[in-house]
N, C-alpha and C positions, 0 to 999 in steps of 0.2 A: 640758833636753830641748826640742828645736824643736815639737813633737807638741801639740796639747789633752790635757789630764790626761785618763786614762783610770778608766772607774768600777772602783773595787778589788773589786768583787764578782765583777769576771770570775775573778782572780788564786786569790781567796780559791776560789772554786769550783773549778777545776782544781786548787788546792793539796788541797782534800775530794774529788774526784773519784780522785786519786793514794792518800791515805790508802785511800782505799776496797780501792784493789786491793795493798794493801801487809801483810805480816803485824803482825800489831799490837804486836811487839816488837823491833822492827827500827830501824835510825836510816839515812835516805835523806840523801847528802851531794852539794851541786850546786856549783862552782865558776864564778866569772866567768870570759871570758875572758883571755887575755893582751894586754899592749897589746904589740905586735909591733914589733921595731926595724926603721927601714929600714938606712939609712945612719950614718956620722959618730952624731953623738948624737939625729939623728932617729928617729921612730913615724910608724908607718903611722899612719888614722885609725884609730881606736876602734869595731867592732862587738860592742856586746852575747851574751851565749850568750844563745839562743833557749830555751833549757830553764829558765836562771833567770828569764828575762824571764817565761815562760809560765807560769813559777808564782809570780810577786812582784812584777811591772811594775820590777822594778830594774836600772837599766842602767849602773850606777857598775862601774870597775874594780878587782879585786880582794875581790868580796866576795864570800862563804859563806853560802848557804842548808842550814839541818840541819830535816829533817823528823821527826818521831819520832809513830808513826803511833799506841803506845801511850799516850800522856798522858790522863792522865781528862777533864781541862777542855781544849775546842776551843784555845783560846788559847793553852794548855800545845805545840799539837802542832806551831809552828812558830818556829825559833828565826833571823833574821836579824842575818850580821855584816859592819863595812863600816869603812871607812876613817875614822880620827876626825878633824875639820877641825882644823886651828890654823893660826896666822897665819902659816907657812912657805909651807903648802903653797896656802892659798887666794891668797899672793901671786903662785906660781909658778902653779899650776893654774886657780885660782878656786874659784868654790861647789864641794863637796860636801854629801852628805847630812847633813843633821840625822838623832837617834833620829825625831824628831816627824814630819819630813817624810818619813821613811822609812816609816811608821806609814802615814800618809795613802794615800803610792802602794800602798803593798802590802798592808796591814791586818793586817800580823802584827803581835803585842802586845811582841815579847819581841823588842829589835833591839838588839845588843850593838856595839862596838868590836870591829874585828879582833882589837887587841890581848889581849883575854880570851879569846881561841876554845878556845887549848889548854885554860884551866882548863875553863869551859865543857861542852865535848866532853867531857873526862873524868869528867863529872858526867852528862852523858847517857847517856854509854857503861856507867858502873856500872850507871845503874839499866836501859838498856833492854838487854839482854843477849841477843839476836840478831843477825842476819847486818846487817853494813853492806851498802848498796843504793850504791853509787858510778854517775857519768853518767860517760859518754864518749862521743866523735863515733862513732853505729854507722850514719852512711848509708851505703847501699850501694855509692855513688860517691868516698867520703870514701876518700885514700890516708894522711894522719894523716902525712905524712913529718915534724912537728916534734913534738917532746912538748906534751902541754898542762898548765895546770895541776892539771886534774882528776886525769892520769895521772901528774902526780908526786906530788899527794896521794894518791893511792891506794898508790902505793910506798915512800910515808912511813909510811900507816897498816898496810901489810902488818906492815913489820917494826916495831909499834909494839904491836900485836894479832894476836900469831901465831896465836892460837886461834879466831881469830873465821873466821866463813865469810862472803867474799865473792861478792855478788851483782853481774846488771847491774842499772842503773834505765833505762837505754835501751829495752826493750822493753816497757816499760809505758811510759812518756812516749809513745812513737811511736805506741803503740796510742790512750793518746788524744787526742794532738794531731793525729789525721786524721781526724777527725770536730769541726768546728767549731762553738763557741759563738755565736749569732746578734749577740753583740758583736764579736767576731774577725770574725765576715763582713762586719758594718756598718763596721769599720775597712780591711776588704781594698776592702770595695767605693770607702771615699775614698780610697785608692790607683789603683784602676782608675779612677773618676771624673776624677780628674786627669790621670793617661796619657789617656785617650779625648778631653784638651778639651786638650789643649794635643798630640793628633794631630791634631785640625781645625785649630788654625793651624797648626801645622807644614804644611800642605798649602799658603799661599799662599806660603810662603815657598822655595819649591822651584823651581828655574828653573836652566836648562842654564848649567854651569861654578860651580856655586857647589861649596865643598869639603865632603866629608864630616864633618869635624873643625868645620865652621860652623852642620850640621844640629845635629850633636852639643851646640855650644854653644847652641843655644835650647830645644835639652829639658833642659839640664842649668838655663838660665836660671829655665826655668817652673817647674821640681822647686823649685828654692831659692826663687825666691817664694811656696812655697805647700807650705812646712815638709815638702819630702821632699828625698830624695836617689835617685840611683839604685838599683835595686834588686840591680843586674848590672854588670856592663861592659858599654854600649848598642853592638849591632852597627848598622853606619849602612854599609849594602855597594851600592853600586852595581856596576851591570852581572856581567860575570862574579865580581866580590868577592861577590856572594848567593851561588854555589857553595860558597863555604867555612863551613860550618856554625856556626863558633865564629870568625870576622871583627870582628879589632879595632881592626885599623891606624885605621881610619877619614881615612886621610890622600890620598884622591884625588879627583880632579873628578870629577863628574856629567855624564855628557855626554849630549846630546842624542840620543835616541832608546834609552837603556837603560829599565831598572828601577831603583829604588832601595825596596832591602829595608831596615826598618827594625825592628828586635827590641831593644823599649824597654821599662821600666818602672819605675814610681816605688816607692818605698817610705815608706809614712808609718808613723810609729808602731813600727815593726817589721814592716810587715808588707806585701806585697809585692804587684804587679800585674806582669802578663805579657803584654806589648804584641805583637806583631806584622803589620803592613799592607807590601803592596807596591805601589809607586807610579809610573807614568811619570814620569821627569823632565822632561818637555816638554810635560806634563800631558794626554794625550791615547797611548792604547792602541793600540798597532797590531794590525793583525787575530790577527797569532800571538800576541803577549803575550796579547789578551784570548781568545784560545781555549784556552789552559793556565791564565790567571787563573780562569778559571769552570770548570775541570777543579777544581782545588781548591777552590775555594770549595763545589762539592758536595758532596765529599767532607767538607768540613768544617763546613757545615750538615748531613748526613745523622747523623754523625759526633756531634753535638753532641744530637742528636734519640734516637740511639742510646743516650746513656749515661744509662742507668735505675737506678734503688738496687736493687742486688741484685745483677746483671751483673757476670759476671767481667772482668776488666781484660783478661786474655789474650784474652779472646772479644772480647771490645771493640777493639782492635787487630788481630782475624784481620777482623772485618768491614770495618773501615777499610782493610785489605790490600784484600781482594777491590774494593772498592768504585773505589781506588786503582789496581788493573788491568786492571779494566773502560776505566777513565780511558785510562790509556796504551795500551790497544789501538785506544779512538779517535782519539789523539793520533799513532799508529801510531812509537809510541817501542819497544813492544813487539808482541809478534805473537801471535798462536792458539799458533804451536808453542812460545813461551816460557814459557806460560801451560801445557801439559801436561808440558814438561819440568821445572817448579820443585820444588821439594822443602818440604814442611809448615815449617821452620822458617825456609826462606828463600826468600821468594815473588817472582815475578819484580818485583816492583813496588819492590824494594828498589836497583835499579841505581838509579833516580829519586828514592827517597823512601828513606832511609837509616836515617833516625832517628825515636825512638817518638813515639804517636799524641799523648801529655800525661804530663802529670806531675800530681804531688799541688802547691798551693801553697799557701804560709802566710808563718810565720814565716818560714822558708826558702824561698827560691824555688822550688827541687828539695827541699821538703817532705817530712819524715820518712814515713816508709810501708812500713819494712819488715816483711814478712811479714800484708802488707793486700791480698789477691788477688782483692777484692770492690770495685765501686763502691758505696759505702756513702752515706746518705743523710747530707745534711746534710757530705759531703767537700768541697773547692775541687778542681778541677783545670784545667788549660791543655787547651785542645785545639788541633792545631796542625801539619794533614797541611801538604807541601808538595812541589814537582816543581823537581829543579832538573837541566837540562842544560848542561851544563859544552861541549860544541859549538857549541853556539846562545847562549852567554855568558849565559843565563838562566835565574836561579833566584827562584822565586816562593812562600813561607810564607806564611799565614794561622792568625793566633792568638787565639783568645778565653777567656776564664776563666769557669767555670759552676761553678753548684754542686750537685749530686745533689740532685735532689728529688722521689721518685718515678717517675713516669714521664715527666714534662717537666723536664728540669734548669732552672734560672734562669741566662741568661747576663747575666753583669754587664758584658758587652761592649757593647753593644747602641750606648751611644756613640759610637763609634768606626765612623764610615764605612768601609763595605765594599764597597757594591754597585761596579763598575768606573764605572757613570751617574755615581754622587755623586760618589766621588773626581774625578771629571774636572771636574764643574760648578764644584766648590770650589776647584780647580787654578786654572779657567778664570772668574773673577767676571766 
């Protein structure tokens, strides 16, 4: 792992947190991911499941966490299985895990060989004699068009225990991976910490005809010196390229007198930051760009000011709308009569601003949350209006990450030059 070891009390507590909400005679089964082929005898890289990770710090592939929530002894309720080293495979692959170093990251007592799982399993299964709890990807946005391993084990176990009744474990995981451990958020926030200082110098290095694919290469520079990866595919969109919401090419000049939108973020540890700033590439705002840049930028400090623990998420987005067509009517993109003819689920301010107000983040960038219809204290999420005219070749986002705290969130953005003043000063040394 490129990361600092993380303290296993986090692991161990989300694993007792889950028991909590689980029937106490039930067995909860989490699979790693798959390592995914590209090509010829190539793999993609290697991303961890976020649900084992979240309950074990283990990020090796192919291994099996079995929770069993009725065991008398703590120690009893967690059983970890994983790949055994021998001199094959550490030639070919390198290190894998020890029992011992397994122990350390996760703090479970009982860390077996793949190879014993079926005996194992059937040993837990006798004695705990309830509903198996199986994971599966349930985001919202998730299409699952490959099997995973989870859902082939699961199709293994149906016709293996016809009698048994299967559960999800998804809607418990989701429920409490959206409220955040003050470890998880000191981890997110060295994710955002490092996006926020390597956007400062990305700013001097910005100057008309340089390529997008060149910005791209010195965030990907700073990430790898300083143990992260991207946390996304980084959109790096100049001029009318910021219209495209989801811009990946990344393959064109920067020419003198656009924008260049930048939707970055590192991931350390597993755990993700959500960058986005937009910048003259000439380093200097022309009177339209900074009259639409400060359109959002209010919207997205009021926006940010808004989101209180308790607060419904859907309210939280209708006032960001309103707030957002106030905008556009000064900007005179929309009119008084577009504003009476709109309709409650689609407000005018949607030709300009398409997509939602933020998201949940974590583990996942787009962060588990289903069936979370509350801003709850102690959640992550993105905040992140923006105006993009596709006429005017100019599209402008503004993103910060905060986290529910009452009635003032904490934004952990706060690094990250905003004001149009600063960005230009720092353009301009």
């Amino acid at each position: 792992m490129r990361h600092q070891p993380i303290d296993p009390q986090l692991f161990s507590k989300n694993r007792e947190r889950l028991i909590n909400s689980l029937p106490i005679n039930c067995l909860a089964i989490l699979n790693a991911n798959d390592l995914m082929p590209s090509n010829a005898d190539g793999t993609l890289p290697y991303h961890p499941n976020s649900d084992l990770f979240y309950l074990s710090g283990i990020e090796q592939e192919e291994s099996i966490l079995v929770i069993q929530p009725g065991a008398e002894k703590p120690r009893d309720r967690a059983h970890l299985f994983l790949r055994k080293p021998n001199p094959k495979l550490t030639l070919w692959e390198g290190y894998k895990l020890s029992k011992a170093d397994a122990r350390t990251v996760s703090s479970i007592y009982y860390v077996h060989w793949i190879d014993d799982f079926a005996q194992v399993f059937a040993k837990l299964a006798r004695i705990q004699k309830g509903a198996f709890f199986l994971n599966d990807n349930e985001h919202q946005r998730a299409e699952n068009p490959v099997e995973t391993r989870d859902q082939r084990f699961r199709n293994s176990l149906r016709n293996r225990y016809t009698k048994r009744r299967f559960l999800r474990l998804a809607p418990h995981l989701h429920t409490l991976r959206f409220n955040k451990d003050n470890r998880e958020i000191t981890l997110i926030k060295q994710a955002v910490n490092i996006t926020a200082n390597t956007f400062k110098d990305i700013l001097t290095t910005i100057k008309p005809g340089v390529m997008e694919y060149e910005i791209e290469a010195e965030w990907a520079r700073a990430f790898i010196r300083k143990r992260c990866k991207f946390a996304y595919g980084p959109i790096i969109a100049s001029g009318k390229n910021a219209c495209i919401l989801h811009y990946l090419q990344n393959d064109q000049p920067c020419k003198k007198g656009d924008l260049l939108l930048m939707d970055v973020g590192a991931c350390y540890a597993n755990y993700n930051a959500d960058l986005t700033r937009t910048i003259p590439v000439n380093g200097k705002f022309s009177p339209r760009q900074k009259q639409v840049y400060q359109a959002v930028l209010r919207v997205l400090r009021k926006s940010i000011s808004g989101a209180t623990a308790g607060k419904e998420i859907k309210q939280w987005n209708t006032e960001a709308h309103e707030m957002m067509n106030e905008e556009l009517v000064d900007l005179k993109l929309i009119s008084l009569k577009d504003l009476k003819k709109q309709k409650p689920n689609q407000p005018a301010c949607r030709k300009y601003f398409m997509h939602g107000l933020g998201h949940s983040l974590g583990l996942d960038v787009h962060d588990v949350s289903i069936g979370q219809t509350h801003l709850n204290e102690g959640a992550v999420f993105t905040v992140e209006p923006g105006i993009y005219i596709p006429e005017e070749g100019l599209g402008i986002r503004l993103e910060d990450n905060i986290v529910i705290s009452g009635d003032q969130p904490i934004n952990l953005m706060t690094e990250a030059p905003l004001e149009p003043n600063e960005i230009e000063e720092r353009m301009n040394p």
